[in-house]
N, C-alpha and C positions, 0 to 999 in steps of 0.2 A: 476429454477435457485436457486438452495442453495449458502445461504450464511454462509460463515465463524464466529467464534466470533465476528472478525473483523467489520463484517455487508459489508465484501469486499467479491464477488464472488471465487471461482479459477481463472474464466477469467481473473476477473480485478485486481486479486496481479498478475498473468501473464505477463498483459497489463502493470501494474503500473512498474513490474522489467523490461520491456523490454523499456520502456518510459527512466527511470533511464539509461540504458545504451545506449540509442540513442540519448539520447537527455543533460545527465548529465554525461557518460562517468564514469559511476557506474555499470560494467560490472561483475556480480559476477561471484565464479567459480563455476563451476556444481553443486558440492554438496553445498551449499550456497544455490545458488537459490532455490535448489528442498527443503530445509529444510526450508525457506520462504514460499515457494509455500503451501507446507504440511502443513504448522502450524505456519499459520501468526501472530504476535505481535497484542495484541488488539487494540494499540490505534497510534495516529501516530508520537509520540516523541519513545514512547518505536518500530514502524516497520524503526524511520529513525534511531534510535542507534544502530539495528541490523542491517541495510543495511550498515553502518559505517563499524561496527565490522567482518561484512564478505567482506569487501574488504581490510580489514585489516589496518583500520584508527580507531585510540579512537576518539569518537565523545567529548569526555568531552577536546580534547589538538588538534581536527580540529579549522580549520581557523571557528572564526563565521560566516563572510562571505557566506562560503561554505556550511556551517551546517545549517541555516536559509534558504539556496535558496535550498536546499534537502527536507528539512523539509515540509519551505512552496509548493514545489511539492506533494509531500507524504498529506497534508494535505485538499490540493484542493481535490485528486482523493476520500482521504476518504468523502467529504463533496457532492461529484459527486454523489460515490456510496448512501450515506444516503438518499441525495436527488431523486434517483430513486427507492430509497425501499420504501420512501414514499408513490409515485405516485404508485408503483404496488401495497402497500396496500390498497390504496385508490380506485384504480381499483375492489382491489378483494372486496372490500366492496359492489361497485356496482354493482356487478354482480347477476344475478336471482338465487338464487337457483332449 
């Protein structure tokens, strides 16, 4: 499983943009996603400004409301992901040679 700068897989910015439009109604369009997908935002204020930006909302003049319940979306899955790169480091550490 390679991971991105992100420390997020492909799967899971896949997961993460298909979450966003099931569940947050943040549906981007073709080219959007695949250019997320390809070359995700390191961190996760700058991947919710870009999810903002490609649906065609400035995140700096969205409702905070909205912007904070995207964000703190966006910042669980990053804290998910870290939290499982942990564990498989820590696995690969136990491992026999």
């Amino acid at each position: 499983m390679t991971r991105s700068s992100t420390g997020l897989t492909r799967d899971e910015v896949g997961d993460l943009l298909e979450k966003l439009c099931v569940d947050k109604g943040f549906c981007l369009p073709p080219a959007e996603h695949n250019k997320l997908l390809e070359n995700p935002p390191e961190d996760p204020v700058a991947f919710t400004d870009a999810v903002f930006w490609a649906e065609g909302l400035n995140p700096e003049t969205t409702r905070r409301e909205l912007y904070r319940e995207v964000r703190d979306f966006i910042v669980a899955t990053f804290r998910h992901s870290l939290e499982l790169a942990e564990v498989e480091n820590a696995n690969a550490m136990c491992k026999p040679e």
